[in-house]
C-alpha positions, 0 to 999 in steps of 0.5 A: 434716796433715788431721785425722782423719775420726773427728773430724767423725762425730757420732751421729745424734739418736735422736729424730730418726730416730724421727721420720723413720722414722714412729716418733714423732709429735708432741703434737698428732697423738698427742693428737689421736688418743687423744683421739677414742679416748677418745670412742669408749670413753667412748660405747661401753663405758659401754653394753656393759657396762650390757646385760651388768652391769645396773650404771651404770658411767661411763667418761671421757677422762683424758687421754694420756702419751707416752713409752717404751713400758716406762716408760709400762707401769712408770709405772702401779704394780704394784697394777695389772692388765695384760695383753698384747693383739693385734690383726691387721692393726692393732697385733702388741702393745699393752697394757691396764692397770687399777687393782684398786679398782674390779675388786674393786668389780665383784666385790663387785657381782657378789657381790650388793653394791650399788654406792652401798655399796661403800667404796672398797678399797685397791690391791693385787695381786689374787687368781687368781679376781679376775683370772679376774672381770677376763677380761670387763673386759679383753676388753670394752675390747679390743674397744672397741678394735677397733671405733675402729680399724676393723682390715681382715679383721674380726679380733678381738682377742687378750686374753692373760690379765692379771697383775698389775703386781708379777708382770710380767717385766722387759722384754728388754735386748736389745730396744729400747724404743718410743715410746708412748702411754698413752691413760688413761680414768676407770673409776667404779662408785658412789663408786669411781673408778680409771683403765685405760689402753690403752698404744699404739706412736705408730707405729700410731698414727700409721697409725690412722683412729679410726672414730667410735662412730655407725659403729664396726661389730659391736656388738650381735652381740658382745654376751654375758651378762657377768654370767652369764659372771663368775659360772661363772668363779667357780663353776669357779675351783679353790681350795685347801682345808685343814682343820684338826683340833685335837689333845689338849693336850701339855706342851712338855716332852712335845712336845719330845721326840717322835719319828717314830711316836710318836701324837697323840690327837685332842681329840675322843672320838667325832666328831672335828671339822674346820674346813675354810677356804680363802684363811685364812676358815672356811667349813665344819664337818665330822667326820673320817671313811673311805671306803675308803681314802681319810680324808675329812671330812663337811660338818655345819654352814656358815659362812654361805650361799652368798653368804657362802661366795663373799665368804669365799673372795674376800676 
């Protein structure tokens, strides 16, 4: 009696396939080539974004992990700002991760603030309009990309707008994870030193041609007013404002037993003052008045100057 053919099937090793099939390389290749990645960035980024900061900023090689794409991406924490980047004729997805310390410590440069005295702040998920300052970051180490690899057809790269790693979806179930690499980069401005980290499939890396920065193309031609563009960014970021209006004192008993149309006098007789804030911080005093038949306030008094205003609201 033959003994059954199921017997003699055995599944065929995952990363085996993947190394066979182009979708896995081995150390020294894939450290090879984030390596000579790493140096186009560590020459390159620090000086686009002097032209466009006016700020010293250094970036270094840290080094590279490989694994599951997910993984890598889960592994970077959630105090950490992400976004989902393509290039055509190069890669269809890749990712690009930065720890919050030190894009809090651009903002408060941008703010005014000088470098050599901005304490070092405490990771932590970031507000709309500090992702809105991070656009800029994102897009210039995007196109730091793009010039190392030398994409055919001169397109540029597509930025999705980052997130922060607590808001990012689970990745599908249905879909199978990839073999990456995590190519991690030191990111310092004065005494704040954090990591970003551009996240590779090794197939495309595999396939890539790293073009050293003395030839990388289009540099100066790409170059904007970064400063100048955070700062709109700023200015033009909605923000939620309330205001605050105290009313005369009442016993509990008394305001336990209200009832819908009952009145609460205001606690001023004539003005009656409003304190207006945003994101919890006070940033003006005004008095409550009409027009027409909307009620509106009237800005009297500010808590601080523009400057201060701006640094409230970010905070």
């Amino acid at each position: 009696m033959n003994p059954s053919t199921d017997s003699n099937v055995y599944a065929f090793d995952k990363k085996l396939l993947a190394r066979m099939t182009g979708a896995l390389g081995d150390d020294k290749t894939i450290g090879r080539t984030a390596l000579e990645l790493g140096h186009v960035f560590s020459e390159r980024l620090p000086e686009m974004l002097k032209q466009e900061t006016g700020r010293d900023i250094a970036i270094g090689y840290a080094g590279v992990k490989m694994g599951f794409r997910n993984e890598l991406i889960a592994d970077l924490g959630e105090a950490v700002l992400l976004s989902d980047v393509s290039l055509r004729n190069w890669c269809a997805e890749f990712q690009i991760g930065c720890d919050s310390p030190v894009l809090i410590a651009l903002v408060e440069a941008l703010l005014g603030a000088e470098p050599i005295d901005i304490e070092e702040p405490l990771p932590r998920a970031l507000s709309k309009i500090e992702i809105d300052v991070a656009v800029p970051v994102f897009e210039r180490i995007a196109e730091a990309v793009r010039m190392a690899v030398d994409a055919p057809g001169g397109f540029e790269p597509v930025v999705g707008r980052p997130h922060n790693g607590a808001e990012r979806l689970p990745p599908d179930p249905a879909l199978e994870d990839v073999y990456a690499a995590s190519i991690d980069m030191t990111f310092g401005l004065g005494p704040v030193l954090s990591t970003f980290s551009v996240i590779i499939p090794q197939n495309v890396l595999l396939k890539t041609q790293i073009v050293p920065p003395g030839n990388a193309g289009r540099n100066e031609s790409m170059k904007t007013d970064w400063s100048e563009q955070l700062e709109e960014q700023i200015r033009r970021s909605a923000v939620t404002l309330e205001a605050r209006i105290q009313l005369e004192s009442l016993t509990l008993d008394t305001i336990s037993r209200l009832q819908p149309g009952d009145v609460i006098p205001f606690h001023d007789g004539q003005d009656v003052r409003v304190e207006v804030n945003a994101n919890g911080r006070d940033l003006y005093v005004c008095e409550f008045g009409r027009s027409g038949s909307r009620y509106t306030v009237r800005v009297k008094d500010t808590h601080g100057s523009e400057q201060d205003i701006l640094r409230h609201i970010m905070s």
